[in-house]
Z-matrix of the N, CA and C atoms (Angstrom, degrees):
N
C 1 1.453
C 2 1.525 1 110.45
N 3 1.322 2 109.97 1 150.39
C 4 1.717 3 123.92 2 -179.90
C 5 1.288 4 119.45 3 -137.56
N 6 1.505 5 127.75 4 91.06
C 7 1.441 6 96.66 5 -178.18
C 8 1.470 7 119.56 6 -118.78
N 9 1.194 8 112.89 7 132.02
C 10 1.655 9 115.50 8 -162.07
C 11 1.455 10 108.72 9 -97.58
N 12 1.098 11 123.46 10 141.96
C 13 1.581 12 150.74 11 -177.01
C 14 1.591 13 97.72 12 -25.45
N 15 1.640 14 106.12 13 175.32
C 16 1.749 15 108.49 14 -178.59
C 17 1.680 16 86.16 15 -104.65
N 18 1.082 17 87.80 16 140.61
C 19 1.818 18 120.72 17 166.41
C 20 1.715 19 106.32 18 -97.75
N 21 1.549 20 102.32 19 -170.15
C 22 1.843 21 101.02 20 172.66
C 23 1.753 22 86.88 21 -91.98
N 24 1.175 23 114.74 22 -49.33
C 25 1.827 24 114.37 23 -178.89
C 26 1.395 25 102.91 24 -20.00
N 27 1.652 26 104.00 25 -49.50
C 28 1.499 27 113.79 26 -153.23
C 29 1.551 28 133.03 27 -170.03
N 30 1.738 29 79.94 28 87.70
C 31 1.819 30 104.45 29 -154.90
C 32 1.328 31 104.11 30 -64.75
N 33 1.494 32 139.92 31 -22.05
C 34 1.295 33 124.60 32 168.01
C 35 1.690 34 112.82 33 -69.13
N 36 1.523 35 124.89 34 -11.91
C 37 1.627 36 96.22 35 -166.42
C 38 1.727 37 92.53 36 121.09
N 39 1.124 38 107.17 37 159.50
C 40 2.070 39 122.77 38 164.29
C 41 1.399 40 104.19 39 -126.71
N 42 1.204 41 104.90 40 127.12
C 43 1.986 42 110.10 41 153.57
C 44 1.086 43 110.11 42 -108.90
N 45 0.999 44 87.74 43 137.59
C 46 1.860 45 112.10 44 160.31
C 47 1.289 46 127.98 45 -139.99
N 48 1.471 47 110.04 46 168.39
C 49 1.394 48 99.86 47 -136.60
C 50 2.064 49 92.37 48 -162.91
N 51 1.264 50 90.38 49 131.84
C 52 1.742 51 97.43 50 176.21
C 53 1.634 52 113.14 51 -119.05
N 54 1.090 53 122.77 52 -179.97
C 55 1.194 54 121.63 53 172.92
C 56 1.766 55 122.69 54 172.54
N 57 1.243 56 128.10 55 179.55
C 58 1.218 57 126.70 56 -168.96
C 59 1.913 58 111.27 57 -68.64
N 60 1.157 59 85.29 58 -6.47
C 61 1.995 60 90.59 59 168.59
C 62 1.227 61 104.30 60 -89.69
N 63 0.845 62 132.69 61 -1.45
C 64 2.070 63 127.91 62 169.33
C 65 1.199 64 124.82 63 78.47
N 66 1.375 65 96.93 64 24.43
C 67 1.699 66 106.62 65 -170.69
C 68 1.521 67 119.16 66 -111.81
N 69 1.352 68 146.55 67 149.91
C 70 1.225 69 123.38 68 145.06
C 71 1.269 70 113.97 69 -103.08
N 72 1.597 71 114.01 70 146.84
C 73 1.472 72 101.28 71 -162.28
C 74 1.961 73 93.70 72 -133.91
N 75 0.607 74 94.54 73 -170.44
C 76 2.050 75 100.16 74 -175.47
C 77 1.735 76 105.29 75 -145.07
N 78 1.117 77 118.92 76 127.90
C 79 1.600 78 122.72 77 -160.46
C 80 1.627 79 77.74 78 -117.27
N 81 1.156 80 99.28 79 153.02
C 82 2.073 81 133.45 80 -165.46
C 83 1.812 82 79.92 81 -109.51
N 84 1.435 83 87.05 82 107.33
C 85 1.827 84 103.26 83 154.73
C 86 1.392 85 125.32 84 -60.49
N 87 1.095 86 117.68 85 -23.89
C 88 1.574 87 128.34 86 165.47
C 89 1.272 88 138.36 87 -111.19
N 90 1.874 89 107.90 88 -10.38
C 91 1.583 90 87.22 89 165.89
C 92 1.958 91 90.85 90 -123.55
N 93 1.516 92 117.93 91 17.04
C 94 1.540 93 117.45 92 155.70
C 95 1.566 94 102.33 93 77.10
N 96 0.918 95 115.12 94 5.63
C 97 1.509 96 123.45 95 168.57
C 98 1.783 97 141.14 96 -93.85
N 99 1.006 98 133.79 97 -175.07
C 100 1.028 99 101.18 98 175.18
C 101 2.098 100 99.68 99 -116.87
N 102 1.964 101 91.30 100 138.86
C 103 1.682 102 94.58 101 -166.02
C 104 1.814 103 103.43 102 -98.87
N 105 1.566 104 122.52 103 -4.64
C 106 1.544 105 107.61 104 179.50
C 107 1.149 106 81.55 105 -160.33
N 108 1.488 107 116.29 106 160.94
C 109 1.494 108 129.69 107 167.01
C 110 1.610 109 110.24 108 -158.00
N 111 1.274 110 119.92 109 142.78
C 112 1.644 111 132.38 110 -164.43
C 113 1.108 112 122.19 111 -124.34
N 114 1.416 113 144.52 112 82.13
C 115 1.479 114 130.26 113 176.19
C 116 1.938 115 116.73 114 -29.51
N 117 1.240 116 106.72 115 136.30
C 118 1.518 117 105.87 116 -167.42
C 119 1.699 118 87.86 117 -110.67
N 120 1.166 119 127.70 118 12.74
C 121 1.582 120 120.37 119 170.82
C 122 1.272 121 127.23 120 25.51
N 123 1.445 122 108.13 121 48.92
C 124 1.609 123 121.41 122 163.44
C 125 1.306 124 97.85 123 -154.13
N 126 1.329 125 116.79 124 44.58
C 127 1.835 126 105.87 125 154.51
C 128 1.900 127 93.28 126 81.81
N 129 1.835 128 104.82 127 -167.09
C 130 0.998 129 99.42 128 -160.81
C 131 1.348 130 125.66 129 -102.86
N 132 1.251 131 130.42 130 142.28
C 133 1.404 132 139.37 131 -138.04
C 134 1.579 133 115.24 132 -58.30
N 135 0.837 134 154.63 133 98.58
C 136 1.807 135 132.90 134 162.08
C 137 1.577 136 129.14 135 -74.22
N 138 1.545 137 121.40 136 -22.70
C 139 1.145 138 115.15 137 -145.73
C 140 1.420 139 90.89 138 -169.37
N 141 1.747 140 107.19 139 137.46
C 142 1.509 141 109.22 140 -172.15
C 143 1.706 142 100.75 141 -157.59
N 144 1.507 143 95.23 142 146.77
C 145 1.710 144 77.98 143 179.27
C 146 1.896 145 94.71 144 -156.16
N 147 1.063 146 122.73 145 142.00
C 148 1.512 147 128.59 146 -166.06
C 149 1.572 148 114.46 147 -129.53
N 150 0.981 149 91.46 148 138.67
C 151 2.253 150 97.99 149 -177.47
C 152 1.577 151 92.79 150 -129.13
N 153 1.819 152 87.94 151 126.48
C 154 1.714 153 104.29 152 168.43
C 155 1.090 154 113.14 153 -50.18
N 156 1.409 155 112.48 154 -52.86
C 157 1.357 156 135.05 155 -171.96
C 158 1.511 157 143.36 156 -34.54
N 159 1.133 158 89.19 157 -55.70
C 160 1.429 159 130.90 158 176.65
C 161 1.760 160 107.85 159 -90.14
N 162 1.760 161 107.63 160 -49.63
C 163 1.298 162 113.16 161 162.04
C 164 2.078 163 97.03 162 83.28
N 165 1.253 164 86.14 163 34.95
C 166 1.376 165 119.10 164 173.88
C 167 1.572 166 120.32 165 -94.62
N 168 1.821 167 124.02 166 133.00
C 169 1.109 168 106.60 167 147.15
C 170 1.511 169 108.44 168 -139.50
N 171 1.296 170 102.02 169 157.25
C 172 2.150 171 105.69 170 -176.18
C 173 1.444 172 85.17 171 -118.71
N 174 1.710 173 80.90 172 159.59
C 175 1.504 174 83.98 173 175.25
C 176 1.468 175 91.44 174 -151.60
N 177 1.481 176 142.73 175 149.17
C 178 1.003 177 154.26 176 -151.10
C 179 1.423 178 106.42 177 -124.38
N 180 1.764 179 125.78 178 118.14
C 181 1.349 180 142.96 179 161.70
C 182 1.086 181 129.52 180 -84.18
N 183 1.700 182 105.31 181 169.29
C 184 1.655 183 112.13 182 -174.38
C 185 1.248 184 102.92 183 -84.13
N 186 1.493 185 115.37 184 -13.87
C 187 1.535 186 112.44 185 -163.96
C 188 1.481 187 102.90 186 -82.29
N 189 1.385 188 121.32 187 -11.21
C 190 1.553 189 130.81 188 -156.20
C 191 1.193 190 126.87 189 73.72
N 192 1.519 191 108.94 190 11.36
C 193 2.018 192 122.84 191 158.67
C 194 1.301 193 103.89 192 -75.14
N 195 1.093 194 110.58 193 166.51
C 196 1.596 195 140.43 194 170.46
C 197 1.979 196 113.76 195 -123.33
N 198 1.178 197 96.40 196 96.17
C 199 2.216 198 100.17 197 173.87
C 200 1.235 199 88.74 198 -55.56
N 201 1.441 200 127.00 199 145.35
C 202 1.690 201 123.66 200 140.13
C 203 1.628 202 98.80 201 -116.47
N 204 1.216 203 114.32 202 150.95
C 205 1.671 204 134.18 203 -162.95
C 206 1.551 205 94.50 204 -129.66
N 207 1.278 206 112.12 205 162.33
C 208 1.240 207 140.21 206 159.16
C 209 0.984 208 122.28 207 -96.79
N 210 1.389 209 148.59 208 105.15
C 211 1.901 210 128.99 209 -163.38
C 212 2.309 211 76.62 210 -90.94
N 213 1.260 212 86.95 211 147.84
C 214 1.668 213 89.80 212 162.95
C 215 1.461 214 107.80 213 -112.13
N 216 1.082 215 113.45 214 165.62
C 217 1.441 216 128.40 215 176.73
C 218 1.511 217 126.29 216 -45.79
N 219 1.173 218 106.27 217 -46.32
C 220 1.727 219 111.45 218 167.68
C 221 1.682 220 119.21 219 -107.50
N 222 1.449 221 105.31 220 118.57
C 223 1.645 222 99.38 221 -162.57
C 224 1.707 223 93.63 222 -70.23
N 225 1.670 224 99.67 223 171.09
C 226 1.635 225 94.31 224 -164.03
C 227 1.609 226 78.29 225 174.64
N 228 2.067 227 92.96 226 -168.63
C 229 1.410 228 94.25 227 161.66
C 230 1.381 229 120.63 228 -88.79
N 231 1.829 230 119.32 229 -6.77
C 232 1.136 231 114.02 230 -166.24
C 233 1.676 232 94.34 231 -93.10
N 234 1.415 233 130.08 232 16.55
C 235 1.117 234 105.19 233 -129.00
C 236 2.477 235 102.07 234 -111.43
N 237 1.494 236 66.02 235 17.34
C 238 1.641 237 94.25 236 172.87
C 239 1.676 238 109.33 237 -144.11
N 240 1.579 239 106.42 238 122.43
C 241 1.490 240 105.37 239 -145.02
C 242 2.001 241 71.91 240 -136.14
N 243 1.336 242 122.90 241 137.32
C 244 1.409 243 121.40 242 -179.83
C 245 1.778 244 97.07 243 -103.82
N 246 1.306 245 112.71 244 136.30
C 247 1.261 246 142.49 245 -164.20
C 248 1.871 247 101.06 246 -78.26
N 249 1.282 248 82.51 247 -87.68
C 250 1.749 249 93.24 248 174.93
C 251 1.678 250 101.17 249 -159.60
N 252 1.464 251 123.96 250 -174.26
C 253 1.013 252 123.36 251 168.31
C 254 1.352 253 125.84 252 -137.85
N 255 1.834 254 140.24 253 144.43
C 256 1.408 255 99.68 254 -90.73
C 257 2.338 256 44.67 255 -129.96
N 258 1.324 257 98.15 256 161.13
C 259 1.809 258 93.11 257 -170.80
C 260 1.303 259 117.95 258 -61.15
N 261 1.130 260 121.54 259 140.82
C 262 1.716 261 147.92 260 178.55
C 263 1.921 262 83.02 261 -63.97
N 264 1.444 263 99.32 262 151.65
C 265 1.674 264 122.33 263 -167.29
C 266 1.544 265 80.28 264 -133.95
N 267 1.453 266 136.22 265 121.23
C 268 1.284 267 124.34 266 150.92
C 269 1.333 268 152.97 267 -66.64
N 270 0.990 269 161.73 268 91.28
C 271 0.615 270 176.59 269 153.65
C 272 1.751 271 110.42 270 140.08
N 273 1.762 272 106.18 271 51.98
C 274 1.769 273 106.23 272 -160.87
C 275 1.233 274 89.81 273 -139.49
N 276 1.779 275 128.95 274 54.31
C 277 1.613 276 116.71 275 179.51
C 278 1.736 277 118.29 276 -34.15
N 279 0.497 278 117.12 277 146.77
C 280 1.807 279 127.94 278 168.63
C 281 1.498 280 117.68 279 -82.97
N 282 1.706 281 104.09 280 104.35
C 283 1.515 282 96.49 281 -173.46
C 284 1.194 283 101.47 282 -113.96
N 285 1.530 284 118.92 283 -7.66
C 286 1.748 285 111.23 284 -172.19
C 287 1.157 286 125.05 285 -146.42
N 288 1.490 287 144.43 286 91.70
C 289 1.449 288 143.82 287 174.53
C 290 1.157 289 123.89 288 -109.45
N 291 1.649 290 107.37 289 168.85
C 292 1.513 291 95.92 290 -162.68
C 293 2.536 292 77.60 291 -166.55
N 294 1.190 293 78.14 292 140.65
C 295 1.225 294 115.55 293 174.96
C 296 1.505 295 127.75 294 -83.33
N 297 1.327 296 129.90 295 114.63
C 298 1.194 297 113.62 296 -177.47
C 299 2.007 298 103.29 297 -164.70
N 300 1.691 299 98.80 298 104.93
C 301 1.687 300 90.31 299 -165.83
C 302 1.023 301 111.81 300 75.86
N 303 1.845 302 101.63 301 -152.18
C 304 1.303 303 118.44 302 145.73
C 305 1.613 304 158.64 303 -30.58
N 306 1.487 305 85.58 304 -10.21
C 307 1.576 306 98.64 305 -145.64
C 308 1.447 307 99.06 306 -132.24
N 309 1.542 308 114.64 307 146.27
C 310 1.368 309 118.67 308 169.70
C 311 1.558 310 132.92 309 -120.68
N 312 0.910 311 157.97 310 116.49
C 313 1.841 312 157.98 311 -139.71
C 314 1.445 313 97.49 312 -104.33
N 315 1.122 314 160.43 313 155.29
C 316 1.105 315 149.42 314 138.31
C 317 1.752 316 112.40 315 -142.02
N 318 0.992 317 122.47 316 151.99
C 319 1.904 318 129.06 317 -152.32
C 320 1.355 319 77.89 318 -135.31
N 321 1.591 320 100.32 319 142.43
C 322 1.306 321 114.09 320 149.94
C 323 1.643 322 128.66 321 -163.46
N 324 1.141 323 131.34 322 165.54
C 325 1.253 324 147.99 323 -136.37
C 326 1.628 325 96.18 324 -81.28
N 327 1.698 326 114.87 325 51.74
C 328 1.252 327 92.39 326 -179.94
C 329 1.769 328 68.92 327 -162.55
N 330 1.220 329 110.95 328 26.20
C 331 1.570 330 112.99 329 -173.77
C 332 1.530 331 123.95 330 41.88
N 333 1.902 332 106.49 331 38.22
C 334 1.778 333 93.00 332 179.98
C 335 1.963 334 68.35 333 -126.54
N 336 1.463 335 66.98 334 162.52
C 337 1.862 336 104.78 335 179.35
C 338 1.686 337 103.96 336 -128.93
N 339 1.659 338 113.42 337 118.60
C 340 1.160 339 132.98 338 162.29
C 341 1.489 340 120.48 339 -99.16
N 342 1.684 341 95.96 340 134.25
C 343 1.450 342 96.96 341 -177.33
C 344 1.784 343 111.00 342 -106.61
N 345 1.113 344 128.67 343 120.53
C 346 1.579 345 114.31 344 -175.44
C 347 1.251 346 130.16 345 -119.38
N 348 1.110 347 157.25 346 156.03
C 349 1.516 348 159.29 347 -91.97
C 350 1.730 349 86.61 348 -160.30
N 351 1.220 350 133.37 349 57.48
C 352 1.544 351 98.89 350 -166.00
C 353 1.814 352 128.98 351 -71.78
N 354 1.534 353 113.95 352 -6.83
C 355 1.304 354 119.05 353 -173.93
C 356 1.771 355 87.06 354 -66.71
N 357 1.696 356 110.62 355 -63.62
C 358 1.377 357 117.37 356 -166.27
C 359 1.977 358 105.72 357 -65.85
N 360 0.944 359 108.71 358 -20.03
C 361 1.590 360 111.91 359 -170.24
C 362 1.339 361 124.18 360 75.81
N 363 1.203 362 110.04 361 9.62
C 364 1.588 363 124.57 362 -175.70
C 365 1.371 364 139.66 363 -76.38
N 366 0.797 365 157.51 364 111.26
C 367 1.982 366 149.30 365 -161.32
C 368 1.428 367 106.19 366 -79.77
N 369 1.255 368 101.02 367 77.54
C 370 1.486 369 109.89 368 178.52
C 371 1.920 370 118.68 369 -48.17
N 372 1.695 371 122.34 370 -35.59
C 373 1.110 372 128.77 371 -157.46
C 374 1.465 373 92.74 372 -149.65
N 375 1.284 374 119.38 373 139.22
C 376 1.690 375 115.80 374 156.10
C 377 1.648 376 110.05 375 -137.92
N 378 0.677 377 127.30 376 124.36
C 379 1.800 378 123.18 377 -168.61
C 380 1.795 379 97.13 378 -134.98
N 381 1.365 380 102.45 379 168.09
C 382 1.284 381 117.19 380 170.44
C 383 1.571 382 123.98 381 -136.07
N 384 1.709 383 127.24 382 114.03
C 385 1.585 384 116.19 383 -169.02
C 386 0.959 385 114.24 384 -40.25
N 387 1.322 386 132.98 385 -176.74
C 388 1.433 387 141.13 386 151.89
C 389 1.397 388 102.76 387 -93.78
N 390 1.599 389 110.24 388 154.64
C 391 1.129 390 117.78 389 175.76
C 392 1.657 391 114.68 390 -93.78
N 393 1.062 392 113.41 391 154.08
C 394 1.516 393 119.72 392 -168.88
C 395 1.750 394 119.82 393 -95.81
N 396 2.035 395 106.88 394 39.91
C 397 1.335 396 98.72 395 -170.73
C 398 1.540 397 88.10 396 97.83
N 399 1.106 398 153.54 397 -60.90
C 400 1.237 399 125.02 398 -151.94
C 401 2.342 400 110.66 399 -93.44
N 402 1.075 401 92.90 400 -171.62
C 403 1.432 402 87.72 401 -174.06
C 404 1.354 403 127.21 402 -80.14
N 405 1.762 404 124.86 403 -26.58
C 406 1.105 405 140.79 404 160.85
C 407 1.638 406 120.80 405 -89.81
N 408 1.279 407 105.93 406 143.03
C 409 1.650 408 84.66 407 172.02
C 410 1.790 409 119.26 408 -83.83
N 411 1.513 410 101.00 409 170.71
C 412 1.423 411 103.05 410 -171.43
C 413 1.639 412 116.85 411 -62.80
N 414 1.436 413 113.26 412 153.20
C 415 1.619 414 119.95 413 165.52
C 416 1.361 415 115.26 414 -58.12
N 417 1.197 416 140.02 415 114.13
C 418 1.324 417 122.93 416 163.97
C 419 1.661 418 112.10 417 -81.63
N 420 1.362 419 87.96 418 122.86
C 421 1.561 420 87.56 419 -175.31
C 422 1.825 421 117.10 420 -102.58
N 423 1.199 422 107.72 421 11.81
C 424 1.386 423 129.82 422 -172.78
C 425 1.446 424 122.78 423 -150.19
N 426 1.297 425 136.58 424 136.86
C 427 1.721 426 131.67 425 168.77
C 428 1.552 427 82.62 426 -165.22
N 429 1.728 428 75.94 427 143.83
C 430 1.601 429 116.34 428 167.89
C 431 1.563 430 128.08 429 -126.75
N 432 1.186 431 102.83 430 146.74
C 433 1.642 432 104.59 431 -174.42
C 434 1.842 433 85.95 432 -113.95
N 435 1.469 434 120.88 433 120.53
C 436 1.144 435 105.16 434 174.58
C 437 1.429 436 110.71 435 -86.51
N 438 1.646 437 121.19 436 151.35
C 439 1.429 438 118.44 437 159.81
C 440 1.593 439 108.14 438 -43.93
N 441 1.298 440 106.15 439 160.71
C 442 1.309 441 123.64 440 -175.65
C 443 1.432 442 136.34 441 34.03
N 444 1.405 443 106.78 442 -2.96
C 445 1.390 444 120.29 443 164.29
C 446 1.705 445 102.79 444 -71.19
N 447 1.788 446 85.19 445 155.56
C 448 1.602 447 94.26 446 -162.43
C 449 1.713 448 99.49 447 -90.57
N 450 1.830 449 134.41 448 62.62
C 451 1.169 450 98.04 449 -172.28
C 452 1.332 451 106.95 450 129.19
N 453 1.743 452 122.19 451 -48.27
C 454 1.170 453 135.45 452 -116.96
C 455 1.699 454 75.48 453 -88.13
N 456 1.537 455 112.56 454 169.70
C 457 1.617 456 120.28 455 -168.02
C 458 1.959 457 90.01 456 -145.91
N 459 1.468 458 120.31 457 109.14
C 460 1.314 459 106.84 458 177.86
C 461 1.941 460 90.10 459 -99.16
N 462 0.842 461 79.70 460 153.22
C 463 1.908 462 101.80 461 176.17
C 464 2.006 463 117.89 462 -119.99
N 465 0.935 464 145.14 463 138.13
C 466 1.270 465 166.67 464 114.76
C 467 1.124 466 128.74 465 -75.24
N 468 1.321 467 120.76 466 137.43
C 469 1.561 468 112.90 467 -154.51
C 470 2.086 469 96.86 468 -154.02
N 471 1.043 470 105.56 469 -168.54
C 472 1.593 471 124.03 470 -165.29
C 473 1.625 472 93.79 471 -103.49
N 474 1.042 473 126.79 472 -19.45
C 475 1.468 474 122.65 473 161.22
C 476 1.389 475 135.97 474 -87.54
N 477 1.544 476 102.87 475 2.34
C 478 1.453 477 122.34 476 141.98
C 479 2.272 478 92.32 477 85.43
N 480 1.663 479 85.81 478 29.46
C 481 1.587 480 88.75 479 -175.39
C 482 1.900 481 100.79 480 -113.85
N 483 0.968 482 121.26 481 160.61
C 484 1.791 483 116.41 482 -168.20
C 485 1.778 484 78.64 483 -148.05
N 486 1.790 485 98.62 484 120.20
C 487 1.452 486 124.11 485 -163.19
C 488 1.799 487 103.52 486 -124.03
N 489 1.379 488 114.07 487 124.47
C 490 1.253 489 127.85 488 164.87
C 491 1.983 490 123.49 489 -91.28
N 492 1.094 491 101.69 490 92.44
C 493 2.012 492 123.39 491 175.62
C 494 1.455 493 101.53 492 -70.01
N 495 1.332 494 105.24 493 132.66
C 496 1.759 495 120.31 494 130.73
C 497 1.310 496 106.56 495 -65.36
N 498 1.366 497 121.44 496 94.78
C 499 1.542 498 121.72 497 148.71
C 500 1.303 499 118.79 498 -26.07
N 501 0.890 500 140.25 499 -57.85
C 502 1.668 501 139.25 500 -161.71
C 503 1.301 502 118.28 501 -69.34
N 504 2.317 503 105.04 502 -27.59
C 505 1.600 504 94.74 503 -161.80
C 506 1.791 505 85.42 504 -127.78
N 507 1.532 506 103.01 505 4.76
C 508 1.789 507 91.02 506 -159.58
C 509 1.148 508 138.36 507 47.88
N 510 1.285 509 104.07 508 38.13
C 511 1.498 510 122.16 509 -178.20
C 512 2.244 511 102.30 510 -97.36
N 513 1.024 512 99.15 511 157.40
C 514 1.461 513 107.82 512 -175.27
C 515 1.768 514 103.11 513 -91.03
N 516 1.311 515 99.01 514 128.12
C 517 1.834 516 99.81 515 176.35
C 518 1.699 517 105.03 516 -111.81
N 519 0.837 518 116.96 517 -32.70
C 520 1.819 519 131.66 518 171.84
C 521 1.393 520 117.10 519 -167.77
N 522 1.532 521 90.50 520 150.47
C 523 1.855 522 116.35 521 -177.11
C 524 1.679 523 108.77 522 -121.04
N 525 1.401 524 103.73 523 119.78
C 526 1.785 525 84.40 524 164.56
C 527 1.759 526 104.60 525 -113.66
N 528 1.117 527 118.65 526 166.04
C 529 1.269 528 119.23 527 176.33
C 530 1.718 529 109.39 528 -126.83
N 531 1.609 530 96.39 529 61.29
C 532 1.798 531 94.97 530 -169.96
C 533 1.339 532 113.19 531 -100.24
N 534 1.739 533 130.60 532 9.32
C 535 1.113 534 136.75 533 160.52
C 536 1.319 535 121.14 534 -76.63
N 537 1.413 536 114.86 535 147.78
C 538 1.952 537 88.35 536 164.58
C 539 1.275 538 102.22 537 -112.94
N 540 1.409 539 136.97 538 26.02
C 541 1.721 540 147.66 539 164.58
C 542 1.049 541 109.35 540 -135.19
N 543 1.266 542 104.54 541 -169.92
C 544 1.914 543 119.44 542 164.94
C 545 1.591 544 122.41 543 -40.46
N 546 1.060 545 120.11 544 110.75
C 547 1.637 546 134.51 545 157.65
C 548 1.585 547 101.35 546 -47.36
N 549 1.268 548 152.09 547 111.10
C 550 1.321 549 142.88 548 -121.91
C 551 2.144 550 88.90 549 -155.26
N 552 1.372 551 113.12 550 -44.27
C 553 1.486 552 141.71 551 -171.42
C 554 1.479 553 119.95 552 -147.69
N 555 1.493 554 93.94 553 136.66
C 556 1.662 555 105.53 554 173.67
C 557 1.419 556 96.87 555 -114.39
N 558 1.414 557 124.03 556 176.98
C 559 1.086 558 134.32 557 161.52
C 560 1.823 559 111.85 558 -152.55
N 561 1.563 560 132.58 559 155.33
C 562 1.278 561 107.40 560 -179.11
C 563 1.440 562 107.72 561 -145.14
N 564 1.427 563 146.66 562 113.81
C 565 1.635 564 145.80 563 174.84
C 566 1.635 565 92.68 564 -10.47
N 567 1.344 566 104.86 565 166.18
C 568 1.169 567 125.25 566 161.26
C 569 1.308 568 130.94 567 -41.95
N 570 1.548 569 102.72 568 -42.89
C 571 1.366 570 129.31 569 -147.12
C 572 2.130 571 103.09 570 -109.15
N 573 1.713 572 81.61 571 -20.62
C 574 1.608 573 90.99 572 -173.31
C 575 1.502 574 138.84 573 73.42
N 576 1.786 575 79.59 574 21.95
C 577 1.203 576 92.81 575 173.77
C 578 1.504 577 152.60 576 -76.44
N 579 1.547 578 82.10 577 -7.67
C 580 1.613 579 108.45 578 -134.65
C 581 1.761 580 74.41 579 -159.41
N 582 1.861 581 107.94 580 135.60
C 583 0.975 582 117.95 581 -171.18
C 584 1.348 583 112.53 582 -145.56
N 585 1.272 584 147.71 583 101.99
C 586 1.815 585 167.82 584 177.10
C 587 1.670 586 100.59 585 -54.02
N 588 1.257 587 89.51 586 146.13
C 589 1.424 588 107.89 587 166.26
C 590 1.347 589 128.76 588 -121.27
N 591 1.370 590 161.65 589 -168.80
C 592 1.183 591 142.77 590 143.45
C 593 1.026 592 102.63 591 -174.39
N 594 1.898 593 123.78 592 135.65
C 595 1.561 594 107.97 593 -165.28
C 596 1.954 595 79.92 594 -146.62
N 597 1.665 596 75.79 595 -167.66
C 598 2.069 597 101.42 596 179.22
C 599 1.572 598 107.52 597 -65.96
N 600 1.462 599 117.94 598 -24.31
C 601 1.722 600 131.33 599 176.83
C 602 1.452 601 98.98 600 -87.19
């Protein structure tokens, strides 16, 4: 789920909403229904994340693509228009994105984290976790781009560890290991200063 601020279009707010039907769809705050819906053409959805701002939404596949959409100004049926789609990673479902500016984070089930350029369309960063002792690396089931950080890439993962990136080189700046399960949610201050955890413990 995503729900973005009230506009004049739409003084209650927009939801949206992805799911294992492969769609993103936008539910009508007032008649509770659903008012547009978009095939995201990579199978079925895991992970979605939307900027007013930008007037952006991603949405994360099984195929290991990323849809990016346009939300337009007046919700409707036109009112989710798909941009392009940003390349499928195989065998790297998409369980976690996160929005920030320019730029997009995305985690996936093969433990690499992509960083992307979306005005330029470019893969600015591609890295892969470390594994914790076991043979595969962990799922990231969470990433954050904090506000006002220069770059910075927070990670959550299935090893119940919450990881601080140099965006630019994918290099590791700090690890905490304060879960004793799955890192499940991040959350981050305004300012990005200050960074949440939330797991299966």
């Amino acid at each position: 789920l995503a729900l973005l601020p009230p506009e004049p279009a739409a003084p209650r707010g927009r939801l949206l909403a992805t799911g294992l039907h492969g769609e993103l769809a936008e539910f009508s705050m007032t008649q509770l229904g659903v008012d547009a819906s978009h095939d995201c053409q990579g199978g079925p959805c895991w992970a979605l994340a939307a900027c007013a701002a930008s007037r952006r939404a991603c949405v994360g596949c099984e195929d290991g693509g990323v849809a990016v959409f346009r939300v337009e100004p007046a919700p409707g049926p036109y009112g989710l228009v798909l941009l392009h789609r940003l390349p499928p990673q195989p065998q790297a479902r998409v369980l976690s994105l996160s929005l920030g500016g320019a730029h997009l984070a995305a985690g996936a089930a093969d433990g690499s984290v992509r960083l992307w350029h979306l005005s330029r369309r470019v893969l600015q960063c591609h890295f892969v976790l470390e594994s914790d002792g076991g043979r595969k690396p962990p799922l990231v089931w969470a990433v954050q781009l904090p506000p006002g950080a220069d770059l910075a890439i927070v990670t959550g993962d299935s090893s119940g560890r919450t990881s601080c990136f140099d965006g630019r080189h994918g290099t590791l700046v700090q690890r905490f290991r304060a879960r004793q399960a799955d890192v499940l949610a991040l959350g981050a201050t305004r300012d990005g200063s200050q960074i949440f955890s939330s797991g299966v413990d």
